[in-house]
N, C-alpha and C positions, 0 to 999 in steps of 0.2 A: 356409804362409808363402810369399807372393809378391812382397813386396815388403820393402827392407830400412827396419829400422822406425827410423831416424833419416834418413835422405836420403831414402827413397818409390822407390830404382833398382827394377829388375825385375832387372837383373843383379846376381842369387846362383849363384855359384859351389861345388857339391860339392866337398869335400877330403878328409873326413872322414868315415865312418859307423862307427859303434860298435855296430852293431845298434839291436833294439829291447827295449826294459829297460822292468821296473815304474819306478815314481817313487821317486828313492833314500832318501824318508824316509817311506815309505810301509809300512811296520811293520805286520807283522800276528800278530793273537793267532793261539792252537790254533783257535780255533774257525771262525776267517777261511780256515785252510789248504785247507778242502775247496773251496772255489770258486776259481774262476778269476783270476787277477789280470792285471789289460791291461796290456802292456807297449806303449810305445811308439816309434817310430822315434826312433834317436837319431843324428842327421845335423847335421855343421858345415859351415857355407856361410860362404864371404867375400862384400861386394858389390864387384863393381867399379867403382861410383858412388865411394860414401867409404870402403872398407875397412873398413868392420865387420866384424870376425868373429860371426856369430849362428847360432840353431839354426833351421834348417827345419820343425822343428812347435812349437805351442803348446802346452800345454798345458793345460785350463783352470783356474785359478789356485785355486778352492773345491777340487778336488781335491787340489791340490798342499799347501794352507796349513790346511784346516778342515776336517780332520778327525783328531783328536788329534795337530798337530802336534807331534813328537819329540824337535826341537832347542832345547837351552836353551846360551844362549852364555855363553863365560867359564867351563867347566867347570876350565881348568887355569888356574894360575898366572901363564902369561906371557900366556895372554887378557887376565885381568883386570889386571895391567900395564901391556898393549896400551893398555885403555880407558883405563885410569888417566893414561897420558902423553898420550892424546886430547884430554879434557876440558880437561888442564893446557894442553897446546899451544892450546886456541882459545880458552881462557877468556883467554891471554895477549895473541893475537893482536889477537882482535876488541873485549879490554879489556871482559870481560862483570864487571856487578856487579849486586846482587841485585833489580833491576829487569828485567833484562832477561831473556825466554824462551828455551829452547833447547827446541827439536820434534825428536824422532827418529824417523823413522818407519823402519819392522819395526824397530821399537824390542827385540824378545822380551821377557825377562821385566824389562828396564831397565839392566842394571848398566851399561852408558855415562851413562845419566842419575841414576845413582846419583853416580857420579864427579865430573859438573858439578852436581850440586846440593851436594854437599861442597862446593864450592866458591864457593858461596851464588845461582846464579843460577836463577830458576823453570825448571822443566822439566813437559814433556807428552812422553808416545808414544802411539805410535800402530801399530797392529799389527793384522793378520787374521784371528789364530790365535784361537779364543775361551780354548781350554786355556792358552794363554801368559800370552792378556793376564790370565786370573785370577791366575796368579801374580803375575805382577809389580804388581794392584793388590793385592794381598794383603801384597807387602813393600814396601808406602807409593810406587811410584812410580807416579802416575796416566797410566792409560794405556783411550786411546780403541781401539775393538775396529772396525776395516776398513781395506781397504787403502786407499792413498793417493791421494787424489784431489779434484777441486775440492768434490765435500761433504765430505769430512773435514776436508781443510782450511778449510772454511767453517765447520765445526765447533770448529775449533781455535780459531779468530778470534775467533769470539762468546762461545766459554771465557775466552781465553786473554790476545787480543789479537793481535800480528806476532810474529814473531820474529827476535832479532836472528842465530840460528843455526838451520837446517834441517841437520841431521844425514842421510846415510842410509851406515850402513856394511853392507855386502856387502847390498843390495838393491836398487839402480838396476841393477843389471843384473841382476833376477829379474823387471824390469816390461817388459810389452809392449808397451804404451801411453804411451811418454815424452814424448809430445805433453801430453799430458794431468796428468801429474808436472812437466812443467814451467808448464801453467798454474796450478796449485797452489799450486808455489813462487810464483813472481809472486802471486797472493794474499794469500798468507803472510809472506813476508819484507821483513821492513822496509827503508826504502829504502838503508841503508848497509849490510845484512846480508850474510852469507857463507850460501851453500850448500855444503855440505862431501860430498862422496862419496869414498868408502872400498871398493877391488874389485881381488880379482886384478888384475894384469896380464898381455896379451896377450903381451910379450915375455919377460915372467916365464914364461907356461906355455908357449910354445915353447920357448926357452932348457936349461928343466929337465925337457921331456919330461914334463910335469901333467897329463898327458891327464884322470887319474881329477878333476882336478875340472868335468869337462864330464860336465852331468847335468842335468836337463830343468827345475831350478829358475833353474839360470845360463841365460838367455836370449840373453845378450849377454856379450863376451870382450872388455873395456874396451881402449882404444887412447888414443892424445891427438891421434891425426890428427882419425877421424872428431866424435869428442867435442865438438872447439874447433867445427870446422863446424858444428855439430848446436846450439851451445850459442847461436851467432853467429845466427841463424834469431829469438832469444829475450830477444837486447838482451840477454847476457849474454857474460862470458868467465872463462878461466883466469888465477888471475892467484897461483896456486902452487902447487906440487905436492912431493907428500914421500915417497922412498922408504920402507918397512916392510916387515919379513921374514915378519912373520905370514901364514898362508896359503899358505904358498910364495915370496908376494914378491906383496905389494901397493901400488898405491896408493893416496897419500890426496888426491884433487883438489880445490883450494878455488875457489871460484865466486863473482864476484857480477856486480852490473847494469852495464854499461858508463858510465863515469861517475859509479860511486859513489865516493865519499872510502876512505880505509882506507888498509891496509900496501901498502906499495910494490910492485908486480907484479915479479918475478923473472925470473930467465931461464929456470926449470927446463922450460916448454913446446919451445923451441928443443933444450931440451938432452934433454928426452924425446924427442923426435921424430927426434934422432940416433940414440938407443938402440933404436926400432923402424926405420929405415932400414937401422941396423947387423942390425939380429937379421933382417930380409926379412920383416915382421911383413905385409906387404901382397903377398907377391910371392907366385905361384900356385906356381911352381917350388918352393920353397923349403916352402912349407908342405904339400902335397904329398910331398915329402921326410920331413915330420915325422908324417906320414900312415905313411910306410914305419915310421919308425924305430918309430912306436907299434906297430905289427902286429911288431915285433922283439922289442919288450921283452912285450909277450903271451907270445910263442914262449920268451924267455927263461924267465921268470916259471912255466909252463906244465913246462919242462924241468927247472926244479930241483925243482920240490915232487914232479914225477914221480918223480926220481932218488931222494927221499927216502920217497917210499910206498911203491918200489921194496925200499926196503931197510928197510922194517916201522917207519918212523915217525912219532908221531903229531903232527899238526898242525891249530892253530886259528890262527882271525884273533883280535887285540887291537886293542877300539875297533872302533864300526860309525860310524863318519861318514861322510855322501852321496854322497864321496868314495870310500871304500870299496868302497862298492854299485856302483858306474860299474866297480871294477877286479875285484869280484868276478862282477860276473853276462858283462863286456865279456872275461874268463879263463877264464870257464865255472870256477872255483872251486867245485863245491858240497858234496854232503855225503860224496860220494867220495873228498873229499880234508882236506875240512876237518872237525872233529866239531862246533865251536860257534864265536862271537864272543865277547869279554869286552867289557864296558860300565862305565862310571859312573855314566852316566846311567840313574835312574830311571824316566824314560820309556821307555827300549827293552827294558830288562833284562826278563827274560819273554815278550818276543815273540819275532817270527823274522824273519829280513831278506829285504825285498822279492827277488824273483824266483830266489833259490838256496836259501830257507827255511831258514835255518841260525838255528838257537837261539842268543838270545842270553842270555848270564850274564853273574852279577857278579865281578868283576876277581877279586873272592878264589877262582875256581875255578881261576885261573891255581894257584894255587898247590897246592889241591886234586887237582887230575886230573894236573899234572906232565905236561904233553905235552912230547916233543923241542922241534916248534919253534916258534914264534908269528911270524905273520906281520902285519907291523905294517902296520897299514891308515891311522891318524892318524899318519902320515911326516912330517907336516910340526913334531909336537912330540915327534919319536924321542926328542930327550934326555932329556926332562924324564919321559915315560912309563917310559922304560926306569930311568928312575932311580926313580920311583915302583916299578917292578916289578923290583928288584933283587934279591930277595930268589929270583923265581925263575931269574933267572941265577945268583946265586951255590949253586942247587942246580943246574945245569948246563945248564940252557935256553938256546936262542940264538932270537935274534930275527931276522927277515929284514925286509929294509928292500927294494921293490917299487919306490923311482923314486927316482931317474931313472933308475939300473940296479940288477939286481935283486943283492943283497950278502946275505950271513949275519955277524951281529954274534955273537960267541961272550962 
């Protein structure tokens, strides 16, 4: 990576290195364990052109998505919520009725498009993964199998027709080529239509110390500075934006063409661009800083489960999310310290996790095996897990919670 991929600067700035790590959904059977698995550099660079935060290598994207990808979204509760007040908010917004298409692309197995079609509007996804998109054509939501781009969306067209919504939640900042994602749109979208994106925030994972969701799928660490610029290039702009807790703290950025009609533009760009001024989301010092603090909370993190092996007890991770992977192999976590993961997911349950090989089970072995302590790796939906796995706190299990400082929940 030499160039930052929305402005073309050459000034990329190291902050960050994490090492180099397998790819966090990159799951592997018993049989896979005897070879090699590539890890790769994992390095954040800011530009000093627009301020992107991005990662310094690519990775190529067939490796990352197509081959039994692992992640199926909306496993918990407030996921599917999340979607649910999605579809509600723009079916409101944009005044969609049952004429009108709504495209999601890395759509997975659909349940956002499950949501706006309750709601009577046509939907399409559109997805890489071939394993996914069977699913999700298997539970009635049609969905086109490649990643996004001007054939796919040429694809959609001659399916479909425009659409009055392009969806893309946690995926524009998985693509390397946004040149080309935005000529798509332009294709695609009808000419009053809203492009809606959905991604971490940059001031979000500085702020709460997120390191672990910087993993070789996130390419880009969304901001609203670089974004507006990037978007301006495209005869397009920002004209709302919506806080979300999901993920750590997301946003949801809505788009359309300069001069289209629609809901009145707001002030929220102005007033996001305070909240990354405030947080120093561009300043090399400061983040740098948050460079230190992460190599802190390692040492911390590192010191306690020591303190606890130390004194003969036994500990696993609960939940293997990509996330996880970033704070287990980035901790050196492995099977010296941990004995398994627990999962929901069907897809992982049986394998073993990229680069520290640790087995992963299903949640009911939590209660089976009765380890001391579990270390919660899906932090961001401590409440609701630890409420599902209640039963083994209340035989005396404590949970450790890893970010933004490392805590034991008794």
């Amino acid at each position: 990576m030499t160039r930052c991929r929305m402005c073309q600067s050459e000034d990329l700035r190291l902050f960050l290195d994490l090492g180099a790590t397998a790819p966090a959904d990159e799951f592997l059977t018993k049989e896979e364990l005897a070879a090699p698995q590539t890890a790769y550099p994992l390095q954040v660079m800011s530009c000093g052109g627009c301020g992107l935060v991005q990662l310094g290598q690519v990775v190529d994207p067939e490796i990352l998505y197509q081959k039994d990808y692992p992640y199926e979204a909306s496993v918990t509760r407030a996921g599917r919520r999340h979607w649910d007040e999605f579809a509600a908010t723009a079916c409101t917004m944009m005044r969609l009725g049952s004429s009108d298409l709504v495209v999601d692309f890395g759509s997975n197995v659909g349940v956002l498009l499950e949501m706006f079609a309750a709601r009577g509007p046509r939907v399409l996804g559109i997805d890489p993964a071939p394993n996914i998109v069977a699913i999700a054509n298997g539970r009635g939501v049609e969905t086109l199998c490649g990643f996004f781009n001007v054939r796919t969306a040429e694809a959609a067209l001659t399916l479909k027709g425009q659409a009055k919504v392009i969806a893309a939640t946690n995926v524009f900042a998985h693509i390397d080529d946004l040149d080309e994602v935005m000529a798509a749109v332009d294709s695609l979208l009808t000419p009053d239509g809203a492009f809606i994106v959905e991604a971490p925030s940059l001031a979000n994972l500085v702020h709460h110390l997120e390191y672990d969701t910087i993993y070789h799928e996130h390419l880009s660490y969304i901001s609203v500075k670089p974004l507006a610029a990037f978007l301006a290039r495209f005869g397009m702009h920002i004209f709302d934006i919506h806080e979300k807790d999901i993920h750590g703290g997301s946003i949801r950025i809505f788009i359309r063409r300069d001069g289209a009609p629609g809901p009145d533009a707001t002030d929220a760009v102005a007033r996001h661009l305070e909240i990354e001024d405030k947080e120093g989301v561009y300043d090399m010092a400061r983040l740098e800083r948050f460079a230190e603090d992460v190599a802190e909370n390692r040492r911390q993190i590192r010191e306690i489960i020591g303190e606890l092996k130390d004194q003969g007890k036994r500990i696993v991770g609960v939940s293997a999310p990509a996330k996880g992977m970033t704070l287990l192999n980035y901790c050196g976590l492995g099977k010296d310290v941990l004995d398994f993961v627990t999962e929901k997911s069907r897809l992982k349950i049986g394998k073993f996790t990229p680069g520290q090989h640790l087995p992963v089970l299903p949640d009911e072995a939590l209660m089976e095996e009765r380890p001391d302590y579990a270390l919660l790796l899906a932090w961001n939906f401590a409440e609701e897990i630890m409420g599902n796995l209640s039963d083994y706190a209340d035989a005396g299990g404590k949970f450790i919670i890893p970010i933004p400082t490392p805590r034991i929940v008794e």
